[in-house]
N, C-alpha and C positions, 0 to 999 in steps of 0.2 A: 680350582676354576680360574679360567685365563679373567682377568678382570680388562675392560674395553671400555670407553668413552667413547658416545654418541653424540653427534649431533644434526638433529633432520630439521621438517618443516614442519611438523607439527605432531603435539601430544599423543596421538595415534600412533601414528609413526615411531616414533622416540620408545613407545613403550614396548612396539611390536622386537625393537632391538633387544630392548632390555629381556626381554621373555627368552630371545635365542640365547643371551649369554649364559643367563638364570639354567637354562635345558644342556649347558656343557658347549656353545658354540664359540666363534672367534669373531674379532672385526670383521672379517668378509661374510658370515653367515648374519649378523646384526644391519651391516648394512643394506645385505640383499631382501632382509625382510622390510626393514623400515622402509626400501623402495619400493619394493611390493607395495605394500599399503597405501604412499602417496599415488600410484597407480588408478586406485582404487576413490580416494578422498581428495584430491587437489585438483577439481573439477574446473576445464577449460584450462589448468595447467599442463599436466601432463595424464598419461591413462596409460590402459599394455599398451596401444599402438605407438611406441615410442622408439624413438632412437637415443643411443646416449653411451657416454664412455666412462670406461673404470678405470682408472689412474693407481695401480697398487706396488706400494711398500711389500715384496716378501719377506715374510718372519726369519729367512734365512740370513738377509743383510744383504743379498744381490741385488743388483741393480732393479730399479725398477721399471714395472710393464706397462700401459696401456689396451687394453685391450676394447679393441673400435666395435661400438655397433651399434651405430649410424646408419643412416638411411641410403637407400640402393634406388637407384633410379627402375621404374618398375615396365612394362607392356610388352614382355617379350610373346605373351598369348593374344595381343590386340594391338599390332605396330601399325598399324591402319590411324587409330586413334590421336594420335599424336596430337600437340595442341587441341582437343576438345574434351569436354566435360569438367570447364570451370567457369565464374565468375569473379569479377575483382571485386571489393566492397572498400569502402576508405574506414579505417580505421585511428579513433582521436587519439586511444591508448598510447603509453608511452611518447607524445608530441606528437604524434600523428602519421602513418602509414598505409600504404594500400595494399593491400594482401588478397590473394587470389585462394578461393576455397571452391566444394564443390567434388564432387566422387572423384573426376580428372587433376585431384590434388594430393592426393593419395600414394605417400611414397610406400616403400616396402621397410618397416619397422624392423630395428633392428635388436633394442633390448635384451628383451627375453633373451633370446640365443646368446647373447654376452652375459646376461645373466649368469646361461648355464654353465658358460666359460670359466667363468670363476668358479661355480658353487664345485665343478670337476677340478680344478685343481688345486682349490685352497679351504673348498669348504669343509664342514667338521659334522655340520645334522643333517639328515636326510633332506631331500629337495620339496619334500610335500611339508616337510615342519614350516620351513622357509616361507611358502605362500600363504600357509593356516591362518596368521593374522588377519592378511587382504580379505578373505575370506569372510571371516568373523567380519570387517568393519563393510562388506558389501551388502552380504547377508543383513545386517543387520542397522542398516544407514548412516547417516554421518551428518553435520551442520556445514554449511560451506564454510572456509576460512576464510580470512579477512583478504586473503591474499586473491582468491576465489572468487570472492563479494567484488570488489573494488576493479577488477576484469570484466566481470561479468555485467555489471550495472554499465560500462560500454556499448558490448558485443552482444548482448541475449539474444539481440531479435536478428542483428546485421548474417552472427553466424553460429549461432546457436537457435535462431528461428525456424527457418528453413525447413530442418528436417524433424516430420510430426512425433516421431519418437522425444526426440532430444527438444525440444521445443516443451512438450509435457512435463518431462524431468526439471526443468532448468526455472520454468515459470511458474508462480503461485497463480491462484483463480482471478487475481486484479492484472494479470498482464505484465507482471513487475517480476524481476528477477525472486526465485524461492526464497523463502523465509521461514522452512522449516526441516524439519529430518527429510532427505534424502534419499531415498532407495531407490536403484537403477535396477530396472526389472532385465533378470536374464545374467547380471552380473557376475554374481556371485556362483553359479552355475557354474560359468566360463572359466573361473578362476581356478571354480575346484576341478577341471578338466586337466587344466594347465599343472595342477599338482599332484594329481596321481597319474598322470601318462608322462608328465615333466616337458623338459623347453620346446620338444620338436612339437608336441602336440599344437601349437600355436604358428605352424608354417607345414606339417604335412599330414597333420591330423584334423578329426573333424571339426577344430574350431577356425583352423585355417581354411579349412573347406570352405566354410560357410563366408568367412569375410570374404575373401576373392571374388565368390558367386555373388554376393550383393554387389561389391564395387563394380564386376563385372557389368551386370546386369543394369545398374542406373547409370552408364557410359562413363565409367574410370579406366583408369589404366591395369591395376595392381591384380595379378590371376596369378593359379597356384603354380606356373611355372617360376614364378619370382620369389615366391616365397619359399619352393622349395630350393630354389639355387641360393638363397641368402646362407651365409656362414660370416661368424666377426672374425676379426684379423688382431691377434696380438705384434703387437710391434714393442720395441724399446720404447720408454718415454724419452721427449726431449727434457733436456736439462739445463738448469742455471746454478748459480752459486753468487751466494750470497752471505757474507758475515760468520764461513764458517757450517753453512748450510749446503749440500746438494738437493736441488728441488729437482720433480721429472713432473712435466707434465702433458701435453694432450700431440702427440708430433704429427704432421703432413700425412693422408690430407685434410685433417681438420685445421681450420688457419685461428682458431684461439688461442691455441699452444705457444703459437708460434709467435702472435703479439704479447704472450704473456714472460715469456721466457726473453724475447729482445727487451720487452720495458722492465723488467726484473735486472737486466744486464746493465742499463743506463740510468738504475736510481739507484744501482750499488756506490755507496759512500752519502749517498743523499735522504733527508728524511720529507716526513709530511709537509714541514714548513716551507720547504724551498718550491715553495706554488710555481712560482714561475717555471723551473726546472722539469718538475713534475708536467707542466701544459706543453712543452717543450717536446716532454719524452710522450705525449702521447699523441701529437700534431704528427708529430715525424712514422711514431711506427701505425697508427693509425692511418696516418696517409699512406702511408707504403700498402696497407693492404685494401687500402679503394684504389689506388693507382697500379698497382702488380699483381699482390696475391688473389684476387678479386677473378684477375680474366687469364691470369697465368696458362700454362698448358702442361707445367711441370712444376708443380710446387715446391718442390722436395727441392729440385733445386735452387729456383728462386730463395724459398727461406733460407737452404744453406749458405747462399752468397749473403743477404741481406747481414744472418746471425755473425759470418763471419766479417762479417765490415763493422759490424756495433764493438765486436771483440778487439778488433784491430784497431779501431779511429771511433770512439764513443762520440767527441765532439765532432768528431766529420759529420759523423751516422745523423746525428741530429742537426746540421744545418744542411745540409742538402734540401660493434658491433656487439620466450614463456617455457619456464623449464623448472625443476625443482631439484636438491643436490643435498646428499647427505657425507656426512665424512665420519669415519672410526678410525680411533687406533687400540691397538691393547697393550699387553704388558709384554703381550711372549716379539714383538718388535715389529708388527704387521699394522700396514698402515692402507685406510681405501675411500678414495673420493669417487664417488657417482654422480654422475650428471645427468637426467635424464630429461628429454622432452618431446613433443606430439607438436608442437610450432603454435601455431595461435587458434588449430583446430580446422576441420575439413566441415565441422558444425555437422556431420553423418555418423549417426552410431548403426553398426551394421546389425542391420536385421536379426532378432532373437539373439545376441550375443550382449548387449548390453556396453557394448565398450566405443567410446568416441573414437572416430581415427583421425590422422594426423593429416595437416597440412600442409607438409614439408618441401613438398614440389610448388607450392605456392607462395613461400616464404621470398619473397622476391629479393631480399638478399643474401640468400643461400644458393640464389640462382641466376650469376651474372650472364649466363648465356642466353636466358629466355626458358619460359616455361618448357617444359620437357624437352631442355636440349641437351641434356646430357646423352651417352651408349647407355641400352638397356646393363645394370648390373655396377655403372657404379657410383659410389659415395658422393653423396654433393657435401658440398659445406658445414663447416658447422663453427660457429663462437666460443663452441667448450669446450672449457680448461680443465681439469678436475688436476688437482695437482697433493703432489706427496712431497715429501722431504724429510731426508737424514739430516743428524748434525755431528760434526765432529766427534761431540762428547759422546753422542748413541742415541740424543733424543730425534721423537719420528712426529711425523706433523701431516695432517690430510686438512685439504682446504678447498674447498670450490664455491660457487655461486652462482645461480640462476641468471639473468639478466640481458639476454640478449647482445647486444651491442657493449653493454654496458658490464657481460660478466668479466672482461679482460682489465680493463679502470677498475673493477672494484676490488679483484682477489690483486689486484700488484699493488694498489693502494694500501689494503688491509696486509700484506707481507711486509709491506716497507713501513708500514707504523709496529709491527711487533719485530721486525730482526733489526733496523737503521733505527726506529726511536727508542728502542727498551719498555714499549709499551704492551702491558700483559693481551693477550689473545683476545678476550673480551674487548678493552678498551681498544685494540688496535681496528676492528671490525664496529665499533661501535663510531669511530672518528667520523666525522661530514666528510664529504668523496665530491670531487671534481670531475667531471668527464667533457672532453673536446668530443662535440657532436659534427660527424662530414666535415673533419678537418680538410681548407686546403681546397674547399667548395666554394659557392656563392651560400651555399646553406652553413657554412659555418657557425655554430656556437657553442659557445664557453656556460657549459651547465654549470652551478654551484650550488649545493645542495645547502640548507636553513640546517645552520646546526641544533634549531630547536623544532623542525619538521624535518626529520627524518623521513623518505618515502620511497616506495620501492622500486621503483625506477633507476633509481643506485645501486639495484644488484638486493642479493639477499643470501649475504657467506656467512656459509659457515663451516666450523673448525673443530677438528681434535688434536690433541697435544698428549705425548709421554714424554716426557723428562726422563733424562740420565739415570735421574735419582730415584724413577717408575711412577713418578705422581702424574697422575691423569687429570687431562681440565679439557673441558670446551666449553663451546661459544658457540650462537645463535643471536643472528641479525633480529634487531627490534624492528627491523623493516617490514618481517614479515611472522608470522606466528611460530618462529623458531621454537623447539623442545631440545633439552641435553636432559643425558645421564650419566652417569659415573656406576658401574656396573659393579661391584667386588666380592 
């Protein structure tokens, strides 16, 4: 049996891995469950309606892939629509935000179908073993996580009010965010649709049928011509190096990648301690992406000049941004970080399906053009990293983090404390984390996190690790209800 290190968001999750390895599977079938599940349990985090990328190590030692599937701008059955079928509401969460929800918020999810990307070319167990967990923890309800709790005590009523489905679910009989088992009626249903007809069932089948027709129907964008045209896109990862290390992780046009891989390139030789340096490196590439990669019209290029200027003139370069993420690696050298997320939620679970959908067209900084100003069909933005890494000697490493703004500061902080300090994976993810908030703005601030109040707003990475010598370790953020295993 291949033995695999887990590390998810929570004990559900964590164990749903542990059963695929237990059943003969690999990192990529343990991670696909474990997301599954948070799908399912990390309510107002993320749900299926999700978008999100897989960042994978193949077990062959080839370079590693990316493979996108993020959200696609949606109304190719209702271009009349445009701009309508949303509301903005201000949001305290995370220092505070306005975010626009509402059916007209409703991008087209890309997940799943990435999902099944992987499970066709790496995975090991059948695709219905894969969801069986989800399943079990829908069917049969869940607690919200702390991580759950502390969102939701926010947002219940702003954008989880709204719509009387999800309003039921979300609230106890005093008005107050739930405070007990959880069961999403129609859930679990849904899931097991998804696993015996598998990934298209969720964009050309009748579960897709049915969300389209509801968004349709309460003035959204998202109908099943969009759903049926959606397909993810593998691309090479981008890459950094560091101490010995090839990392790949999230490339163009998602722009996390891209500040993570430039601030990975300008703390090579530098550790945790050098604050200064550190605020430095992340004034500069953080500014770079509210000032360019933000409104760009060509990303691909932009990043390539920017990466090649940090490559070329480090010290020029620097004087001149709700998700949940699981990472495996195993023994046979396969390595896979998942990032998935629904945005801060559309607060609409569509009709008889049981499942939240996302608010990703509403995420106002995933959307520098203006609400639905993207062409129908493609990708808007996105903050996630999900990153891998070879090492010289043969060790493999899967790391990513939740965090919005905030997931780029925390997986380069937590790199640069375990490859630049010699600090074990645990401890390097466990260090207090700095982040420059609208660097370079009038809203500028210099975050710095209470190294005896950890909170998650810092992100929430987590990690797995194979060593040369095949010893298996991870790591989960105390930020948030992290779960590991060690599988063998």
């Amino acid at each position: 049996m291949t033995s695999v290190a887990i590390a998810a968001p929570n004990t559900a999750a964590a164990d749903a891995g542990e059963a695929m390895v237990r059943a003969g599977g690999n990192a990529i079938d343990a991670a696909l469950a474990a997301a599954f599940v948070t799908m399912a349990n990390e309510v107002g985090m993320v749900s299926p309606s999700a978008g999100g990328f897989l960042t994978i190590q193949p077990p062959d030692g080839s370079s590693p892939v990316t493979i996108d599937g993020w959200m696609d701008m949606p109304g190719r059955d209702v271009p009349e629509r445009l701009g309508q079928g949303t509301w903005d509401v201000h949001n305290p969460y995370g220092g505070g935000v306005t975010i626009t929800i509402g059916p007209g918020s409703v991008a087209t999810h890309g997940a799943i179908a990435a999902f099944g990307e992987a499970h066709r070319r790496w995975g090991q167990l059948p695709w219905a073993e894969l969801v069986a967990p989800a399943v079990d923890v829908a069917r049969n309800g869940f607690w919200l996580s702390a991580a759950s709790r502390y969102y939701l005590d926010y947002v219940h009523e702003a954008i989880f009010g709204w719509d009387e489905t999800s309003h039921a679910v979300v609230h106890g009989p005093d008005g107050q965010v739930a405070d007990h088992h959880l069961v999403l009626p129609h859930l679990a249903d849904s899931l097991d649709l998804v696993a015996r007809r598998g990934p298209q069932e969720f964009y050309t089948g009748e579960l897709g049928h049915a969300i389209a027709a509801d968004v349709l129907e309460r003035g959204g964008l998202l109908g099943p011509s969009d759903l049926a045209a959606y397909a993810p896109v593998v691309r090479p990862a981008l890459t950094a190096r560091m101490e010995g290390w090839t990392l790949g992780t999230n490339p163009p046009p998602a722009v996390g990648g891209v500040c993570v891989a430039a601030m990975l390139r300008l703390m090579a030789g530098h550790g945790l301690s050098e604050r200064d340096h550190l605020l430095r490196v992340q004034r500069r590439v953080l500014g770079e992406r509210l000032r360019v990669f933000d409104h760009t019209d060509d990303l691909e290029r932009d990043a390539a000049a920017f990466l090649d200027l940090v490559d070329r003139d480090a010290l020029g370069a620097l004087e001149s941004g709700s998700t949940a993420h699981v990472s495996t690696t195993d023994t046979d050298g396969t390595a896979c970080a998942v990032t998935i997320s629904s945005g801060y939620s559309s607060g609409m679970i569509a009709r008889d399906t049981g499942i939240w959908l996302n608010n990703c067209l509403g995420e106002q900084e995933l959307n520098p053009r203006g609400l639905h100003g993207l062409p129908f069909g493609s990708r808007l933005l996105s903050n996630m990293a999900p990153t891998v890494g070879r090492h010289v000697d043969g060790g493999i490493l899967a790391i990513g983090s939740p965090g919005a703004d905030r997931i780029t500061t925390a997986i380069v902080q937590a790199l640069t404390g375990l490859v630049e300090d010699g600090l074990t994976l645990q401890e390097a993810i466990d260090h207090p984390r700095v982040h420059v908030h609208a660097p370079g703005t009038s809203h500028e601030e210099v975050k710095v996190e209470d190294p005896d109040d950890l909170t998650m707003y810092f992100g929430g990475v987590s990690g797995t690790l194979c060593t040369a010598a095949g010893e298996l370790v991870a790591a989960a953020d105390p930020r948030r209800d992290g779960a590991v295993r060690i599988v063998s």
